[in-house]
PyMOL Python script that loads the backbone (N, CA, C, O; Angstrom):
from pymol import cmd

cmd.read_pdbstr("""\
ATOM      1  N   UNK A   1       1.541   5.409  20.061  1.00  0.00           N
ATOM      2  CA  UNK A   1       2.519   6.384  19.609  1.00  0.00           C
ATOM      3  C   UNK A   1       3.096   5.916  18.276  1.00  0.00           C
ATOM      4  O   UNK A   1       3.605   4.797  18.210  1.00  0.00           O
ATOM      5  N   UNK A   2       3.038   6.777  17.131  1.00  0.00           N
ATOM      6  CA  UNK A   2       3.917   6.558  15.788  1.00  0.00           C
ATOM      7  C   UNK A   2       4.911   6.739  15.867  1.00  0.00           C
ATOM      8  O   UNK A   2       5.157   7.843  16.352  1.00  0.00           O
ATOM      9  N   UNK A   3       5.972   5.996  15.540  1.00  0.00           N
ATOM     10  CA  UNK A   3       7.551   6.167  15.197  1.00  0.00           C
ATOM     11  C   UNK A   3       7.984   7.292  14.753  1.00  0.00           C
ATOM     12  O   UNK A   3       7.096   8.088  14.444  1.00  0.00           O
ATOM     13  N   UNK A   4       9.581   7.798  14.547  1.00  0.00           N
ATOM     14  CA  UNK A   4       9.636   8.888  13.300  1.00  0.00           C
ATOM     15  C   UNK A   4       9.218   8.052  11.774  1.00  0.00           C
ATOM     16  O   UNK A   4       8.566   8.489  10.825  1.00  0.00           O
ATOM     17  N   UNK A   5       9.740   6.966  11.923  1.00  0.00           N
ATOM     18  CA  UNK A   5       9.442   6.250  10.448  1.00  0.00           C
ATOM     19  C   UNK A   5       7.931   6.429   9.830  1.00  0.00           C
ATOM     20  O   UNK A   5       7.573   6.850   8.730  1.00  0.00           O
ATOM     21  N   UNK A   6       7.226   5.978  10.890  1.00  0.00           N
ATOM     22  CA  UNK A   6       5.642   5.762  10.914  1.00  0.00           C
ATOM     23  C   UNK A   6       5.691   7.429  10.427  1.00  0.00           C
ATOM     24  O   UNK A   6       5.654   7.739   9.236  1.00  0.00           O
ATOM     25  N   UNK A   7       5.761   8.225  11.302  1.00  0.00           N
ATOM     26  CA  UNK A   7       5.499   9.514  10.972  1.00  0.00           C
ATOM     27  C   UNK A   7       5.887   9.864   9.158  1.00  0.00           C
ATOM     28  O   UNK A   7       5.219  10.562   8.395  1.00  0.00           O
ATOM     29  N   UNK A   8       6.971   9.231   8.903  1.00  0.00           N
ATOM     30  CA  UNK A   8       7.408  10.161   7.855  1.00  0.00           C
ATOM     31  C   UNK A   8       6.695   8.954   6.641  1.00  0.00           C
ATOM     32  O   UNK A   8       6.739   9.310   5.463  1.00  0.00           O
ATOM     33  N   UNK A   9       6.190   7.849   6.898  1.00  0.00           N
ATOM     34  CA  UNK A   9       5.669   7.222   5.919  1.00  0.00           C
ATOM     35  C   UNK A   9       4.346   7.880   5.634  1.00  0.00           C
ATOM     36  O   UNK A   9       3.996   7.952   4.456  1.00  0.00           O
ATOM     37  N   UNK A  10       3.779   8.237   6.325  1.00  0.00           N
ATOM     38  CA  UNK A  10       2.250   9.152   6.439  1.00  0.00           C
ATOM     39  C   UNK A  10       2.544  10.279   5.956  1.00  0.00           C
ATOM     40  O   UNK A  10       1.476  10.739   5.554  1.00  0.00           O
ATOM     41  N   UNK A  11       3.164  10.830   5.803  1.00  0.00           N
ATOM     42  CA  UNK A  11       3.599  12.320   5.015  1.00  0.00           C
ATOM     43  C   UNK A  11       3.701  12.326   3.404  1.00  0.00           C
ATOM     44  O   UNK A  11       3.271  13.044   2.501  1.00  0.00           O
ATOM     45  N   UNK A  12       4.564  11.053   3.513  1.00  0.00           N
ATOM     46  CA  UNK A  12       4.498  10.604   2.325  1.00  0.00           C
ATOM     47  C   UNK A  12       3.624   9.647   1.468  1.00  0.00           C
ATOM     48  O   UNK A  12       3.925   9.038   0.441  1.00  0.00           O
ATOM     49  N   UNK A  13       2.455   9.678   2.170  1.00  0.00           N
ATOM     50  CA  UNK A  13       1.242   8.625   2.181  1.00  0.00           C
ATOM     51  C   UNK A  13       1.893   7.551   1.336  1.00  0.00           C
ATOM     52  O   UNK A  13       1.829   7.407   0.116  1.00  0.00           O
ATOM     53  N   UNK A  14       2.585   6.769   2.315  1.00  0.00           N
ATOM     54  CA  UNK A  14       2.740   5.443   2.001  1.00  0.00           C
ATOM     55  C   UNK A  14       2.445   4.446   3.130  1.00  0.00           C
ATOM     56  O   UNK A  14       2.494   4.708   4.332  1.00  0.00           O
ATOM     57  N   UNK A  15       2.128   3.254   2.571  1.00  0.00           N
ATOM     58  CA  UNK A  15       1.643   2.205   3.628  1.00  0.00           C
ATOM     59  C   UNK A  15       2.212   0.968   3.661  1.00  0.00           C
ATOM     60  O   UNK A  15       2.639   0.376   2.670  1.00  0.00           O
ATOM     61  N   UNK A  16       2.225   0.600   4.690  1.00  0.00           N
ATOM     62  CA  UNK A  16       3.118  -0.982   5.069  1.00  0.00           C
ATOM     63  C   UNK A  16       2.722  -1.498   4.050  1.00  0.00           C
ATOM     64  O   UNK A  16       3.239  -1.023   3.039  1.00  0.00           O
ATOM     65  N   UNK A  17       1.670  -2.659   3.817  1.00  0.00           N
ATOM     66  CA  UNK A  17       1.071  -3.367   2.533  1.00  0.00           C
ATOM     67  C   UNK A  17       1.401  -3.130   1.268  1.00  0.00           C
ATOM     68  O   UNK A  17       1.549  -4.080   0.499  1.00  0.00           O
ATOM     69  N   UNK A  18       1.625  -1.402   0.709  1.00  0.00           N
ATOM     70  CA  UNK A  18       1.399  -1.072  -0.752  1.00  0.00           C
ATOM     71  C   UNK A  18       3.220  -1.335  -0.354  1.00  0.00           C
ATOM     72  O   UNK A  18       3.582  -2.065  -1.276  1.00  0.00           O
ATOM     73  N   UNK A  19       4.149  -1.144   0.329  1.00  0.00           N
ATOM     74  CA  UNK A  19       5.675  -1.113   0.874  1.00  0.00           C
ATOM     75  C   UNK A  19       6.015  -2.100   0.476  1.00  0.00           C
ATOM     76  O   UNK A  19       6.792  -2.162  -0.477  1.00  0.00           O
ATOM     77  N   UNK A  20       5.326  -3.632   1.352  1.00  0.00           N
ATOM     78  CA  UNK A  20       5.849  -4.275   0.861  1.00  0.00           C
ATOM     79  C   UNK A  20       5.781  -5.217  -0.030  1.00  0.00           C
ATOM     80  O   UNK A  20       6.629  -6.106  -0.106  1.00  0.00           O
ATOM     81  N   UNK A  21       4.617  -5.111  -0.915  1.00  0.00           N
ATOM     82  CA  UNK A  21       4.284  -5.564  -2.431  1.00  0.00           C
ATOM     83  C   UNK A  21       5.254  -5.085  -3.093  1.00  0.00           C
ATOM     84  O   UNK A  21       6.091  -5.788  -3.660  1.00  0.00           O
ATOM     85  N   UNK A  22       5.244  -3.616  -3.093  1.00  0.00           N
ATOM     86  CA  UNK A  22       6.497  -2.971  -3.750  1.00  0.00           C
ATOM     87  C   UNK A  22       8.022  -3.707  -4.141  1.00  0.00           C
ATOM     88  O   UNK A  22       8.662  -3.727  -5.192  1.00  0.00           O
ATOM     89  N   UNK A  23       8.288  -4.315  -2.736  1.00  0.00           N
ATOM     90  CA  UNK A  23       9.493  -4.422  -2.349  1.00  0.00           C
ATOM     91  C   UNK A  23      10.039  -6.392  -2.663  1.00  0.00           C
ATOM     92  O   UNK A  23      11.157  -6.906  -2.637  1.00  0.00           O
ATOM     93  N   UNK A  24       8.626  -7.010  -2.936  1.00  0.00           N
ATOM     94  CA  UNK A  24       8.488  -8.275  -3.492  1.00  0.00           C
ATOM     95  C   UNK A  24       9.421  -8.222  -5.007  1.00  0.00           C
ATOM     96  O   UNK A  24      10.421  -8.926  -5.148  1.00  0.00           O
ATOM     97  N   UNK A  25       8.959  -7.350  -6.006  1.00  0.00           N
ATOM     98  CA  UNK A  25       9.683  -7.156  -7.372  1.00  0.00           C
ATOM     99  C   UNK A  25      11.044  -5.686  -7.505  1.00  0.00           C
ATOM    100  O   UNK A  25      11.116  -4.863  -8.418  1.00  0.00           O
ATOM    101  N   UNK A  26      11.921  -5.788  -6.314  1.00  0.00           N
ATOM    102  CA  UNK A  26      12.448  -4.184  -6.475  1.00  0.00           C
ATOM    103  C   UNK A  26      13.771  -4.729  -7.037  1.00  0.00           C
ATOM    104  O   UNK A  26      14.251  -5.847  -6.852  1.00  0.00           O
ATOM    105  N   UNK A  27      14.431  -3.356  -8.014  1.00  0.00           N
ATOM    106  CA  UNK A  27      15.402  -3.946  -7.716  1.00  0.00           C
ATOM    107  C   UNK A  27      16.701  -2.860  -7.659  1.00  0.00           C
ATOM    108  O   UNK A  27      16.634  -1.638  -7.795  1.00  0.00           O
ATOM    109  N   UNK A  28      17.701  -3.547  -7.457  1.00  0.00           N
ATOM    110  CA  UNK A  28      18.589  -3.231  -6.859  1.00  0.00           C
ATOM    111  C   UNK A  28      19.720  -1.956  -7.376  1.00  0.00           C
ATOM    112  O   UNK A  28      20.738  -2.421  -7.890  1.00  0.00           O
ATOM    113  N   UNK A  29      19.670  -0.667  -7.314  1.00  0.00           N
ATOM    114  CA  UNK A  29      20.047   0.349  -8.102  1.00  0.00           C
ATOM    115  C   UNK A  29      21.713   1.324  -7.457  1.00  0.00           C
ATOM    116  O   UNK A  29      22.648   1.822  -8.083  1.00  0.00           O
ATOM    117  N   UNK A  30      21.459   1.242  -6.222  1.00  0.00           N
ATOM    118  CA  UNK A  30      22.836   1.242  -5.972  1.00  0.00           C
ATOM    119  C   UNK A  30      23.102   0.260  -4.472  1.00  0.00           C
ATOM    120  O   UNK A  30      22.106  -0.157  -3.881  1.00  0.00           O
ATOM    121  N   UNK A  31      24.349  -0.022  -3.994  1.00  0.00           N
ATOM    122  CA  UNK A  31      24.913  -0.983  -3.254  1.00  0.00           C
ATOM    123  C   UNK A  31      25.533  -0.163  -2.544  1.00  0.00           C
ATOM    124  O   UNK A  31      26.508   0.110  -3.244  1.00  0.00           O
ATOM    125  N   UNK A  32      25.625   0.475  -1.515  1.00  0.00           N
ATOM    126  CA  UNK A  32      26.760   0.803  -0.139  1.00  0.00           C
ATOM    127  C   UNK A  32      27.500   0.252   0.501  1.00  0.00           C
ATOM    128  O   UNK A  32      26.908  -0.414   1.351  1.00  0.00           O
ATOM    129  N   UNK A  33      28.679   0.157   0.560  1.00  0.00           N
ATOM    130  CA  UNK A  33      30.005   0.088   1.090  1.00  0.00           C
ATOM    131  C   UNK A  33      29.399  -0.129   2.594  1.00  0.00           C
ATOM    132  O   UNK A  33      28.417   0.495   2.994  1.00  0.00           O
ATOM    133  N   UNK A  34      30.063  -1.032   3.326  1.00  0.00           N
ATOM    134  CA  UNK A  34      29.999  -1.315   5.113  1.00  0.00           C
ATOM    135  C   UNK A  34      30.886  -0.572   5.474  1.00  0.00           C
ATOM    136  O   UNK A  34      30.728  -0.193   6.634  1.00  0.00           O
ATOM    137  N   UNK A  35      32.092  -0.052   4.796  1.00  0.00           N
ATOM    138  CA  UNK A  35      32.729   1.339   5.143  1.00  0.00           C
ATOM    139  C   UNK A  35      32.156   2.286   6.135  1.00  0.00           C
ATOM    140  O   UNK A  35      31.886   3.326   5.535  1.00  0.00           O
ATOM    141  N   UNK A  36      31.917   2.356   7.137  1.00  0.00           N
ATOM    142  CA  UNK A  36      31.387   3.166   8.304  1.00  0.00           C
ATOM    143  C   UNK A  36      29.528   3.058   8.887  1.00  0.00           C
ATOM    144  O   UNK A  36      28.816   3.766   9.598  1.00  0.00           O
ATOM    145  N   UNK A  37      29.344   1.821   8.147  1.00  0.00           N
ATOM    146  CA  UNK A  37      27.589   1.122   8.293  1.00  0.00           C
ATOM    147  C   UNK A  37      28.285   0.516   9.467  1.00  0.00           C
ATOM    148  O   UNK A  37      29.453   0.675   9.823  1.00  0.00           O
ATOM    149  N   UNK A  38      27.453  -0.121   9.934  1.00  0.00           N
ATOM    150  CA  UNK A  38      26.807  -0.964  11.058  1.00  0.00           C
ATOM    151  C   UNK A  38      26.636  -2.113  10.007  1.00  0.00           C
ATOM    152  O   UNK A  38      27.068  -3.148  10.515  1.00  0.00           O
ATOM    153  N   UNK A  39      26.288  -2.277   9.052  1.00  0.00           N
ATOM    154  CA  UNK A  39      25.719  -3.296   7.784  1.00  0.00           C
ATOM    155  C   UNK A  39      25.777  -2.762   6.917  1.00  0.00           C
ATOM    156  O   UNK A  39      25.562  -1.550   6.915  1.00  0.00           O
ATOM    157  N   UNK A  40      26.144  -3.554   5.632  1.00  0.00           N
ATOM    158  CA  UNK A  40      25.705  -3.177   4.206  1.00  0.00           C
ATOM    159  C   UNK A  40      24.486  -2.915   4.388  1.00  0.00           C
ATOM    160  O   UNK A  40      23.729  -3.376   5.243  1.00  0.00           O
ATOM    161  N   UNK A  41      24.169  -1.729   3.107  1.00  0.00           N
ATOM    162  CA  UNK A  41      23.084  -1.906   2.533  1.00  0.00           C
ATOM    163  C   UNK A  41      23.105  -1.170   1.264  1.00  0.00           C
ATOM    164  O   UNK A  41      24.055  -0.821   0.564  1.00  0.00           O
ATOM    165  N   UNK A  42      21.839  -1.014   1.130  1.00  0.00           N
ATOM    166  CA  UNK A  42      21.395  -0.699  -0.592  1.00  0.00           C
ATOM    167  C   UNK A  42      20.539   0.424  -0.745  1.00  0.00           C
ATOM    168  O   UNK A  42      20.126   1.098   0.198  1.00  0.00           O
ATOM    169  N   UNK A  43      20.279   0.616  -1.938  1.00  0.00           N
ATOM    170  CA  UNK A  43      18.896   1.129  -2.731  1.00  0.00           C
ATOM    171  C   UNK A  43      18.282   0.768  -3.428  1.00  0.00           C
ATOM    172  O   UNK A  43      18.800   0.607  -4.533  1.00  0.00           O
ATOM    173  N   UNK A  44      16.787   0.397  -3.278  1.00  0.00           N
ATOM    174  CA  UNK A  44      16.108  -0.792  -4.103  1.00  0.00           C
ATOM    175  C   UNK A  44      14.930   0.563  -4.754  1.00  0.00           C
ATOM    176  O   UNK A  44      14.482   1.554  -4.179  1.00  0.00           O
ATOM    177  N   UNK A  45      14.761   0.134  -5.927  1.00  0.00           N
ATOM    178  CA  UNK A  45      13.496   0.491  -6.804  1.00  0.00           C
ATOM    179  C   UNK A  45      12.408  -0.407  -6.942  1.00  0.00           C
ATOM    180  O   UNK A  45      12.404  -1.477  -7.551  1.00  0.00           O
ATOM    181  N   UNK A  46      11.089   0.367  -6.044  1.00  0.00           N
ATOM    182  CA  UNK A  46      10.155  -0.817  -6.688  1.00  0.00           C
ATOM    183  C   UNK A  46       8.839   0.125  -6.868  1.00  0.00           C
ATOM    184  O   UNK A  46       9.027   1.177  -7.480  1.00  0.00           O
ATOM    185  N   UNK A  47       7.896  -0.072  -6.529  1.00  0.00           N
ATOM    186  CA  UNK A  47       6.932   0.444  -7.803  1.00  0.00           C
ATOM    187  C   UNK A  47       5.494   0.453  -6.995  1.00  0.00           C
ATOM    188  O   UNK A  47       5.231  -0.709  -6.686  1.00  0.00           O
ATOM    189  N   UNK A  48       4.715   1.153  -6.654  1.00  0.00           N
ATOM    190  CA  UNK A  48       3.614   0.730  -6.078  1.00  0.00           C
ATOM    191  C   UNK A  48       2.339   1.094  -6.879  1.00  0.00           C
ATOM    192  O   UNK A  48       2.179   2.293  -7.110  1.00  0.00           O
ATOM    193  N   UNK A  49       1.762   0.553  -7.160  1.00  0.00           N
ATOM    194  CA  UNK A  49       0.757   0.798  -8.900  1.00  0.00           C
ATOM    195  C   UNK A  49       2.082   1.452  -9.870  1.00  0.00           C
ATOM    196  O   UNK A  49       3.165   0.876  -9.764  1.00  0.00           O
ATOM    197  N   UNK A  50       2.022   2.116 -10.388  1.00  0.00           N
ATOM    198  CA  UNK A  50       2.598   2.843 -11.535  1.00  0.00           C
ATOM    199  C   UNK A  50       3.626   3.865 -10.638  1.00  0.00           C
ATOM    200  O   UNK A  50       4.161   4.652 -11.419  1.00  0.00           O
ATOM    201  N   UNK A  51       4.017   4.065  -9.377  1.00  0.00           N
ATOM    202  CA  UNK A  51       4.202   5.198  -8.188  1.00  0.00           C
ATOM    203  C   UNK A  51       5.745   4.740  -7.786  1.00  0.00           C
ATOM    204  O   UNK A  51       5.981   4.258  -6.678  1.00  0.00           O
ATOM    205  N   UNK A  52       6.731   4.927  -8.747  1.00  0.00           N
ATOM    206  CA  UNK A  52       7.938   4.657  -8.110  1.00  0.00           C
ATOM    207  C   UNK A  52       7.988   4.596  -6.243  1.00  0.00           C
ATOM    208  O   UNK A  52       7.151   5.367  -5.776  1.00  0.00           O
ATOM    209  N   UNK A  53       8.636   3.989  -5.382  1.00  0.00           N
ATOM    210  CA  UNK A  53       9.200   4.325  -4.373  1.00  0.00           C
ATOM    211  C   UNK A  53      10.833   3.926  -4.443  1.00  0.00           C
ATOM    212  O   UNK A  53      11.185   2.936  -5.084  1.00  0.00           O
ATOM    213  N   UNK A  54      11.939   4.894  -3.634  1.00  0.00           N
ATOM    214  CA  UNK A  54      12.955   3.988  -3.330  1.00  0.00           C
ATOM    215  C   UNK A  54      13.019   3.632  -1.626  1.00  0.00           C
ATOM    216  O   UNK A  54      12.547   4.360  -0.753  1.00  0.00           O
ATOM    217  N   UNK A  55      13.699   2.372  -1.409  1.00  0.00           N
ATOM    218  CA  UNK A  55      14.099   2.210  -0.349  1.00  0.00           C
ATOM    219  C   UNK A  55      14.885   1.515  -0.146  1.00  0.00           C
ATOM    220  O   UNK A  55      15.251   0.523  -0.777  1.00  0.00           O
ATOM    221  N   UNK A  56      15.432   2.193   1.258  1.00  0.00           N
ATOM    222  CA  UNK A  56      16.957   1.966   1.283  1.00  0.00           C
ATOM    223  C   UNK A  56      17.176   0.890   2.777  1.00  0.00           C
ATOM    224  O   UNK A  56      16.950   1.132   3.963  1.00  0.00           O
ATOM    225  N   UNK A  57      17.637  -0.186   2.181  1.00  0.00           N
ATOM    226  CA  UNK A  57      17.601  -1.767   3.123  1.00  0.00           C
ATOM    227  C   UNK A  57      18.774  -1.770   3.539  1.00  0.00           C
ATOM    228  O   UNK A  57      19.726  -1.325   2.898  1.00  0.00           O
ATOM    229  N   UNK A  58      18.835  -2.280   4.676  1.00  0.00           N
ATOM    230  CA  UNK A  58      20.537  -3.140   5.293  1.00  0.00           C
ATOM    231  C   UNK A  58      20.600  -4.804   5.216  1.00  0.00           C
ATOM    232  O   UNK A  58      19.587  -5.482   5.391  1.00  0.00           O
ATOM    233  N   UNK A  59      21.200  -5.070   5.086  1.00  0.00           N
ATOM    234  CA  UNK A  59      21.484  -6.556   5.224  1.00  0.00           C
ATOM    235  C   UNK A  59      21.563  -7.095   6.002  1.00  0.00           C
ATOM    236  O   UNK A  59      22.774  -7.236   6.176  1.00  0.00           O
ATOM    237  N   UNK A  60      20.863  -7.769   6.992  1.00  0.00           N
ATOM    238  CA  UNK A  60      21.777  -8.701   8.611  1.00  0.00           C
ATOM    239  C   UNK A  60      22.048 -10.170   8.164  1.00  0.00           C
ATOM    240  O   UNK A  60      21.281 -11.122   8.308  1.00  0.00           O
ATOM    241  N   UNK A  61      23.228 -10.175   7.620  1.00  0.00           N
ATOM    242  CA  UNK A  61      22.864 -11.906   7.588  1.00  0.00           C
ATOM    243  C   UNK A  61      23.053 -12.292   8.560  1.00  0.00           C
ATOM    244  O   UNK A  61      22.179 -13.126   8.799  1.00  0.00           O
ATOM    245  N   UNK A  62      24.103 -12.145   9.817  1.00  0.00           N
ATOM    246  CA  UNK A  62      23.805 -12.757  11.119  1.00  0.00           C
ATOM    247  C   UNK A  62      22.493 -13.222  11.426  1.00  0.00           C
ATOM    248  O   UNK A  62      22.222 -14.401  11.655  1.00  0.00           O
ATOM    249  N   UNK A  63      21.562 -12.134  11.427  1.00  0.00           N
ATOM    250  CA  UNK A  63      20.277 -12.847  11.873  1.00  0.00           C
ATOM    251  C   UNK A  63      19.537 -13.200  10.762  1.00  0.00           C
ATOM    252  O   UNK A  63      18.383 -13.629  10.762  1.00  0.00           O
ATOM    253  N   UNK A  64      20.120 -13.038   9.998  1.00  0.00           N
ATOM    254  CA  UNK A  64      18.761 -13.458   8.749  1.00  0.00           C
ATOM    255  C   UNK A  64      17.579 -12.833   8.134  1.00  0.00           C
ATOM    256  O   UNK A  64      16.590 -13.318   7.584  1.00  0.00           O
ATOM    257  N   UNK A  65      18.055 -11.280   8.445  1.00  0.00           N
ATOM    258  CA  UNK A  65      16.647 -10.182   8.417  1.00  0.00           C
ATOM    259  C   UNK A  65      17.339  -9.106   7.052  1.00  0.00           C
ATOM    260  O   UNK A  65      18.521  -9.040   6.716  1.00  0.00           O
ATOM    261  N   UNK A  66      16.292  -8.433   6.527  1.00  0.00           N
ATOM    262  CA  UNK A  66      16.388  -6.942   6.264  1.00  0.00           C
ATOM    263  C   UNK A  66      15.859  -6.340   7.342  1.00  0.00           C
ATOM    264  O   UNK A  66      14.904  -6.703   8.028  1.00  0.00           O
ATOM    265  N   UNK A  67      16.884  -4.931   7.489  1.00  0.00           N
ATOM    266  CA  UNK A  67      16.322  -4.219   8.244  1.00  0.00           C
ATOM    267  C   UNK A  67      16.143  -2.910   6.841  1.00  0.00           C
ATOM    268  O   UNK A  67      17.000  -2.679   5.988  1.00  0.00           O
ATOM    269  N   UNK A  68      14.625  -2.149   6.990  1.00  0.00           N
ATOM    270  CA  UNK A  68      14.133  -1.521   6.476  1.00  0.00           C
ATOM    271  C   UNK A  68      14.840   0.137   6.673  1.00  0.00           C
ATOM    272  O   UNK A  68      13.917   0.834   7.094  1.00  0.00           O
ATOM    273  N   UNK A  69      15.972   0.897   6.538  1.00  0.00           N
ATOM    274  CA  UNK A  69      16.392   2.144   6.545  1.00  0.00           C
ATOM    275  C   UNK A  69      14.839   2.977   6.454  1.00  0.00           C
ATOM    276  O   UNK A  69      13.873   2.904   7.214  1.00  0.00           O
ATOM    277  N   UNK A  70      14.965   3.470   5.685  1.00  0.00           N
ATOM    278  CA  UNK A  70      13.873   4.762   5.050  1.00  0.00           C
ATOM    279  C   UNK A  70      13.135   4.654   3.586  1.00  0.00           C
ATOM    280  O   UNK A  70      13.860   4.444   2.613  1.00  0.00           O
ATOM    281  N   UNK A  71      12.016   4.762   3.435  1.00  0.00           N
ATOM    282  CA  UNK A  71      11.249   4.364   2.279  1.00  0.00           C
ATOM    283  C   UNK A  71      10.867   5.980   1.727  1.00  0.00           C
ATOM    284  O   UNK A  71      10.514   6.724   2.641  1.00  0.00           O
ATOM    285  N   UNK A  72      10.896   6.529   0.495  1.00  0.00           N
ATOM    286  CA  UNK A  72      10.462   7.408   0.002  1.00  0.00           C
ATOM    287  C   UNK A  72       9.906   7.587  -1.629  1.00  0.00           C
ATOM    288  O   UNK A  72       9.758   6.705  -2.475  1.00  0.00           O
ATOM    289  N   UNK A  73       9.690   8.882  -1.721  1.00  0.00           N
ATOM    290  CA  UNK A  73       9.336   8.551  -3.420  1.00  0.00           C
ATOM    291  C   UNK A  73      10.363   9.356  -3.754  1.00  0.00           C
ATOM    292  O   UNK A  73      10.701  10.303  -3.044  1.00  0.00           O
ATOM    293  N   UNK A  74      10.973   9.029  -4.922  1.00  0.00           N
ATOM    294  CA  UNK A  74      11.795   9.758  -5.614  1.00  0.00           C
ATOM    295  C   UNK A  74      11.435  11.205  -6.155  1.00  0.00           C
ATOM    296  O   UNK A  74      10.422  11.272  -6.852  1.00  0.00           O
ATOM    297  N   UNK A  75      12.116  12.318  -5.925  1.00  0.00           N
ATOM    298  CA  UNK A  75      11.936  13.405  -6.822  1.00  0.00           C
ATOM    299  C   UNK A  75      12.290  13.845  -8.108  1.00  0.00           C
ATOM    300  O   UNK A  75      13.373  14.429  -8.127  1.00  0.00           O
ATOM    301  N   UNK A  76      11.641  13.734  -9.329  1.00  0.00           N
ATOM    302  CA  UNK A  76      11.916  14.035 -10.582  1.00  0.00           C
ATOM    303  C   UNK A  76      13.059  14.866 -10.378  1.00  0.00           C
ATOM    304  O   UNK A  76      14.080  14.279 -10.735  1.00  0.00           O
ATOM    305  N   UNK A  77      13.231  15.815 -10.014  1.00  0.00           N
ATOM    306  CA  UNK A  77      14.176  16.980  -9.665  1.00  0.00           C
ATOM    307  C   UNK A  77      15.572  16.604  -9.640  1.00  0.00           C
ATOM    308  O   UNK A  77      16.553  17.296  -9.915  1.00  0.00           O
ATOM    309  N   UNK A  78      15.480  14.901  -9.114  1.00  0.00           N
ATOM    310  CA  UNK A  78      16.759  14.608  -8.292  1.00  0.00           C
ATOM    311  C   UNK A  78      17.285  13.510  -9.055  1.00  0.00           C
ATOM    312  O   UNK A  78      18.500  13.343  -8.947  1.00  0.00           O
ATOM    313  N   UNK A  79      16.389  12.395 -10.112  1.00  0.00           N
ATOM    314  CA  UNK A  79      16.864  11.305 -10.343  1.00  0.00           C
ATOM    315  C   UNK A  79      16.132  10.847 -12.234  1.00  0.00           C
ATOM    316  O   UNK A  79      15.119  11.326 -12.743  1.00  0.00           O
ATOM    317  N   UNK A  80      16.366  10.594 -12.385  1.00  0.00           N
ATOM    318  CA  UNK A  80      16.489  10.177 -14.175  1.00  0.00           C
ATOM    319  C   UNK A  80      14.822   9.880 -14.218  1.00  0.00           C
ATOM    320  O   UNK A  80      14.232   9.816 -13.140  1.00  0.00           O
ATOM    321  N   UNK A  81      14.151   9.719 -15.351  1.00  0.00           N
ATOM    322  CA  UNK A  81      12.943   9.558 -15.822  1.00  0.00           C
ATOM    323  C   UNK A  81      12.696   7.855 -15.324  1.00  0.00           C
ATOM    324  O   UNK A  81      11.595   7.307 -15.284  1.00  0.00           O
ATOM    325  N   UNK A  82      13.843   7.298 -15.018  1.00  0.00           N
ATOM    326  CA  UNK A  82      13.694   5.518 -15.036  1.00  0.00           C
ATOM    327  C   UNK A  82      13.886   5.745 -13.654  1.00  0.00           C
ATOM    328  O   UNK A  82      14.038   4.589 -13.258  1.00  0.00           O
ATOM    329  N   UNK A  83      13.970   6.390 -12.771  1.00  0.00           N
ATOM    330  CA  UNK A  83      14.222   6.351 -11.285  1.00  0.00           C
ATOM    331  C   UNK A  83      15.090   5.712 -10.692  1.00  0.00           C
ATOM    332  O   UNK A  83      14.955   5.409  -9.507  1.00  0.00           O
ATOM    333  N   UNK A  84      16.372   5.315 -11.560  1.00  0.00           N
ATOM    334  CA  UNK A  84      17.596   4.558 -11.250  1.00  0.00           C
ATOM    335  C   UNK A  84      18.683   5.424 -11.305  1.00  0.00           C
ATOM    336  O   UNK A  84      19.666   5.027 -10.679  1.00  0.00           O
ATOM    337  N   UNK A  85      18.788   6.475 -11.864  1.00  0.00           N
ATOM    338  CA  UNK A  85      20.171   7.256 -11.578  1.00  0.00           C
ATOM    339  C   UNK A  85      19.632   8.812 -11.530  1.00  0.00           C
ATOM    340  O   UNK A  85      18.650   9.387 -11.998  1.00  0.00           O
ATOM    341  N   UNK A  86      20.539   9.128 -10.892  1.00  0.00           N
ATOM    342  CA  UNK A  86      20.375  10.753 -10.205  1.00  0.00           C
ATOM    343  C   UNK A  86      21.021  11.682 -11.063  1.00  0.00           C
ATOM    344  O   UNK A  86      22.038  11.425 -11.707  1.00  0.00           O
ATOM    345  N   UNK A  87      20.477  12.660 -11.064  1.00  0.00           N
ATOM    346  CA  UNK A  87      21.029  13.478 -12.286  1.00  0.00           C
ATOM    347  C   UNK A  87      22.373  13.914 -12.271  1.00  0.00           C
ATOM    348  O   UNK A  87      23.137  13.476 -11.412  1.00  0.00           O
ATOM    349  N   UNK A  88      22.661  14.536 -12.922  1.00  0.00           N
ATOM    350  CA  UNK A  88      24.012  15.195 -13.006  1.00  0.00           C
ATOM    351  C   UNK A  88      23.981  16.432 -12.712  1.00  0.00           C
ATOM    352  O   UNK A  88      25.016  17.098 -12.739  1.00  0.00           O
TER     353      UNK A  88
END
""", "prot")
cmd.dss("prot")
cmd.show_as("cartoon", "prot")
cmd.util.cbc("prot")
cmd.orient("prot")
């Protein structure tokens, strides 16, 4: 059985491997408030060939992990030519 995650990474034909090469050089474009999280987390930019993705990480330092939120590709529609800020 596929996850919803699994599901929605296949839609978006993305793959664990190309994910997390990506996610080796990403960096860090906006920061979220623990203000009503469970954990901080973020929005990271990283890149898979030439193929922007963003994804959006939590922090556990208790245990010592990222936990992985949701991985997607950015929509021109929605965010700047550099894929770091969202339009106006």
């Amino acid at each position: 059985m596929v996850s919803p995650c699994g599901k929605k990474l296949r839609i978006e034909k993305l793959w664990k491997d190309p994910v997390e090469q990506a996610l080796k050089d990403a960096i860090l474009i906006e920061d979220y408030p623990e203000h009503g999280r469970p954990l901080p987390d973020c929005l990271l930019l990283g890149f898979i060939e030439t193929d922007p993705v963003h994804v959006v990480a939590a922090i556990d330092e208790t245990f010592d992990r990222i936990v992985i939120i949701t991985v997607y590709r950015p929509d021109i529609k929605r965010w700047e030519n550099d894929w770091k800020r969202r339009k106006k």
